[in-house]
MARBA-3410 file (N, C-alpha, C, O; in Angstrom, 1 decimal):
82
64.9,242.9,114.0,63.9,241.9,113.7,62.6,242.5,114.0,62.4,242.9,115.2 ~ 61.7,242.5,113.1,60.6,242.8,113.0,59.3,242.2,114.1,59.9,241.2,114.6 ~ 58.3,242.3,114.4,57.6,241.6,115.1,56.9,240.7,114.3,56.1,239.9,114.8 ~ 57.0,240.9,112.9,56.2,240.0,112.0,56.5,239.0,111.6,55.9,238.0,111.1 ~ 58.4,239.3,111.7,59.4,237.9,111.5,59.1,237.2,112.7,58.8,236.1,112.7
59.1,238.0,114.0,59.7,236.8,114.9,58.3,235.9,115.3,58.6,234.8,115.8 ~ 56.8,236.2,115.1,55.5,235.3,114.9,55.8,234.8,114.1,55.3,233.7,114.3 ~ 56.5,234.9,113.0,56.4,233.8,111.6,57.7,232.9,112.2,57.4,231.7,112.2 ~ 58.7,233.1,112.5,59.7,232.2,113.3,58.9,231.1,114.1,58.5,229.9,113.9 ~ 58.8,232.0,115.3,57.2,231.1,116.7,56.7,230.1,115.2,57.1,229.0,114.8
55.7,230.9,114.8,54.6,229.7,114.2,55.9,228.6,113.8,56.2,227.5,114.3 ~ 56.3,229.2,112.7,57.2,227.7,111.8,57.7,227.1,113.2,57.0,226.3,113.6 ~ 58.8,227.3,113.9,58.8,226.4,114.5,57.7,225.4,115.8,57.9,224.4,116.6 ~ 56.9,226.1,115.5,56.0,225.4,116.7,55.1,224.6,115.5,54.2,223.9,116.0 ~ 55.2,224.5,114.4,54.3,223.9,113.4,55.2,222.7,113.1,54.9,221.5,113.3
56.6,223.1,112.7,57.5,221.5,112.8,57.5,220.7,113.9,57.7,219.5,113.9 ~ 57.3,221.6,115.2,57.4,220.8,116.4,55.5,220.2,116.1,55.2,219.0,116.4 ~ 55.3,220.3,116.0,53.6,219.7,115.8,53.6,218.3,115.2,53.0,217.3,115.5 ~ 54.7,218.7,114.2,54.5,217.5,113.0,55.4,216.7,113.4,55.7,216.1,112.4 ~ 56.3,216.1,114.9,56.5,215.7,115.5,56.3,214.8,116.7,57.1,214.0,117.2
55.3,215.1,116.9,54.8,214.7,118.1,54.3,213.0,118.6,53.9,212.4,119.6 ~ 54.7,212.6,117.1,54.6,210.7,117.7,55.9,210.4,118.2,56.0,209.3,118.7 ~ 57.0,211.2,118.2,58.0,210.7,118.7,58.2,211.3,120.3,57.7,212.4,120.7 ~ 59.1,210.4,121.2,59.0,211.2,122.6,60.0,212.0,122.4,60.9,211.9,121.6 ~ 59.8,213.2,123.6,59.9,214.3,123.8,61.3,215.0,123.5,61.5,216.0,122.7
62.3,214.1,124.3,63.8,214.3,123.7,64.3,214.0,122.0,65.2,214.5,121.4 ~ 63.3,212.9,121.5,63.6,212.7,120.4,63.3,214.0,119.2,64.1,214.4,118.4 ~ 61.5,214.4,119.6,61.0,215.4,118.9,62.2,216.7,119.1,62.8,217.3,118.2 ~ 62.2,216.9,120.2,63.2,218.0,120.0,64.5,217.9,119.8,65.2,218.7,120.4 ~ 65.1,217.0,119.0,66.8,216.5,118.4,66.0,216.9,116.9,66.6,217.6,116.0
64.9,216.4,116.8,64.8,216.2,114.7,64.6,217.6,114.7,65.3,218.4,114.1 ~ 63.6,217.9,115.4,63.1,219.7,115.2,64.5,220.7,115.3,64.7,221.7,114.6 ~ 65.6,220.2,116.4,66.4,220.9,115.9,67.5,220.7,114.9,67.9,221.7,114.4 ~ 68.1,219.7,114.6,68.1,218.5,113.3,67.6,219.5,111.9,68.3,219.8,111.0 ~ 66.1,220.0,112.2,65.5,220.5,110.6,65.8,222.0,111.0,66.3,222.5,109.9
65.8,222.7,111.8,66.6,224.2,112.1,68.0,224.5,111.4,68.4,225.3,110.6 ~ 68.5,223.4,112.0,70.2,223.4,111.6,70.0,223.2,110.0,70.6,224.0,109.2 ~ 69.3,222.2,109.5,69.8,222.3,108.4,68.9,223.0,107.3,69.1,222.8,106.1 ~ 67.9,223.8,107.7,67.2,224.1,106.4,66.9,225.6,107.0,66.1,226.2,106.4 ~ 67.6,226.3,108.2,66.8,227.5,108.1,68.5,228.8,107.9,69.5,228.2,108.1
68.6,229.7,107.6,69.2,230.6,107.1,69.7,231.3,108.5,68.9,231.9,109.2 ~ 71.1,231.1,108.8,71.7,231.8,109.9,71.1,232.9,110.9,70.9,232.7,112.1 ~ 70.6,234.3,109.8,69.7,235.3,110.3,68.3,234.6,111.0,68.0,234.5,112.2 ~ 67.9,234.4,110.3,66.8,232.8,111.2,67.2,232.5,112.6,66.8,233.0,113.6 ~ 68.0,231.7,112.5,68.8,231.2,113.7,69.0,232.2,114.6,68.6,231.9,115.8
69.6,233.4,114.3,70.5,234.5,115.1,68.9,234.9,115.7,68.6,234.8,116.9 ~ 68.2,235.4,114.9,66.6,236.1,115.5,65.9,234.7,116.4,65.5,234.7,117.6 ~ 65.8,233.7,115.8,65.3,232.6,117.1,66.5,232.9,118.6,65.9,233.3,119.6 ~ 67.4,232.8,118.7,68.2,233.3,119.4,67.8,234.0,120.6,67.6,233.8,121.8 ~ 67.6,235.3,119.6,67.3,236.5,120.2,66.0,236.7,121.1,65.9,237.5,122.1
65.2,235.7,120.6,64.0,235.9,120.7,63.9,234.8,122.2,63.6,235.4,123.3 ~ 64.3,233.3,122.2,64.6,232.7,122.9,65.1,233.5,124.7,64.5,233.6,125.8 ~ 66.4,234.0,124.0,67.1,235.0,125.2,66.3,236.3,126.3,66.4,236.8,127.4 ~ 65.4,236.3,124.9,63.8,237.3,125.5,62.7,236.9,125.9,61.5,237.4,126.0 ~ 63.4,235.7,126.2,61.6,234.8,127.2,61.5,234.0,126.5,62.1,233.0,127.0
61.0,233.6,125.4,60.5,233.1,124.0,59.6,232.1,124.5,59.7,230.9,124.6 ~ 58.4,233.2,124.8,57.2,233.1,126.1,56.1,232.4,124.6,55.3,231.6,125.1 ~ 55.9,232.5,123.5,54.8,231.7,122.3,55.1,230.7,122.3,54.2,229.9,122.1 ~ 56.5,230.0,122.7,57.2,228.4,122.1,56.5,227.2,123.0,56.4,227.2,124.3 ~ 56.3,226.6,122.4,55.7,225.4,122.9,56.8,224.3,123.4,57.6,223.9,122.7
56.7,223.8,125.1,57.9,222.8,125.4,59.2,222.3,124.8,60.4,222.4,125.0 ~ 58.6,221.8,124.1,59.7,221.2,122.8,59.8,221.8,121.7,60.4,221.1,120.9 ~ 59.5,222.7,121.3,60.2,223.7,120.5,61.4,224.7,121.4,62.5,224.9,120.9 ~ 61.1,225.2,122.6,61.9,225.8,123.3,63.2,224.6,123.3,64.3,224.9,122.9 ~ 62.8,223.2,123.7,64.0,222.4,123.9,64.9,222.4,122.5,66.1,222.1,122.5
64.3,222.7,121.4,64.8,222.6,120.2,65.5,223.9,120.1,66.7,224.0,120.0 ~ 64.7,224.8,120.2,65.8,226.3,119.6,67.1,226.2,120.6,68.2,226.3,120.1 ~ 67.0,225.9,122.0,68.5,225.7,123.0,69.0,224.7,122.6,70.2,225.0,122.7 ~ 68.9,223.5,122.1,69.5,222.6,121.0,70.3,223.5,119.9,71.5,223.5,120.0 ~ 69.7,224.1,119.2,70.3,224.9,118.4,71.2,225.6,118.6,72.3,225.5,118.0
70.8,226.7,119.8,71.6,227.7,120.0,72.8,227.5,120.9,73.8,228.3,121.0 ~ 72.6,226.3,121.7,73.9,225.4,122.0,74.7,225.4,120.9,75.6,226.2,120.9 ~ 74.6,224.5,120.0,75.1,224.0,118.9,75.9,225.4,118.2,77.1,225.4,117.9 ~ 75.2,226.2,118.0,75.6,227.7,117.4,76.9,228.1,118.3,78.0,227.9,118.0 ~ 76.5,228.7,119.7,77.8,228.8,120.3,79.0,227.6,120.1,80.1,227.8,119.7
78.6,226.4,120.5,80.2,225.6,120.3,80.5,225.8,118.8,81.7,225.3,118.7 ~ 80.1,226.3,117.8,80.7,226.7,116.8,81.5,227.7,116.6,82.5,227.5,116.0 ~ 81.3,228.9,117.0,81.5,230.8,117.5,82.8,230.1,118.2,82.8,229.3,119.2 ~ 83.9,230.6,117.5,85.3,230.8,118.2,84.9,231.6,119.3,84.0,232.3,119.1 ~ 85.4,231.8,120.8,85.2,232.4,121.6,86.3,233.4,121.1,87.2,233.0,120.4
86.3,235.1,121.8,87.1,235.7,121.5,87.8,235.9,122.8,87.3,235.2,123.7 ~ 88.9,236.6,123.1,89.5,236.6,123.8,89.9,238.2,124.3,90.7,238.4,125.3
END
């Protein structure tokens, strides 16, 4: 993942979390991750992840509550291996 993807990741999701913000705080971060899950492309996801796991020191409060929303949701999906 590039460093120009993972600013364009940050921005988009800190720009959805923006367009959020009349709702409270737990709510904003269910829809924000709500619109992740359903409109952004796995690779997406897997690099928010990644990026998350590495501080993911740009993300604004409730964007961070949203990508671990997510990336919760991603592992209870992932068969564990054995």
């Amino acid at each position: 993942m590039s460093l120009n993807q993972v600013e364009t990741l940050v921005k988009m999701l800190n720009q959805i979390t923006a367009n959020n913000t009349a709702y409270e705080t737990n709510e904003a971060a269910e829809r924000v991750a709500n619109h992740i899950t359903r409109f952004w492309a796995r690779s997406m996801k897997e690099d928010l992840q990644e990026y998350v796991e590495a501080g993911g020191d740009d993300l604004s409060p409730v964007s961070e509550m949203a990508a671990n929303i997510v990336i919760n949701n991603m592992k209870e999906k992932t068969p564990a291996t054995a």
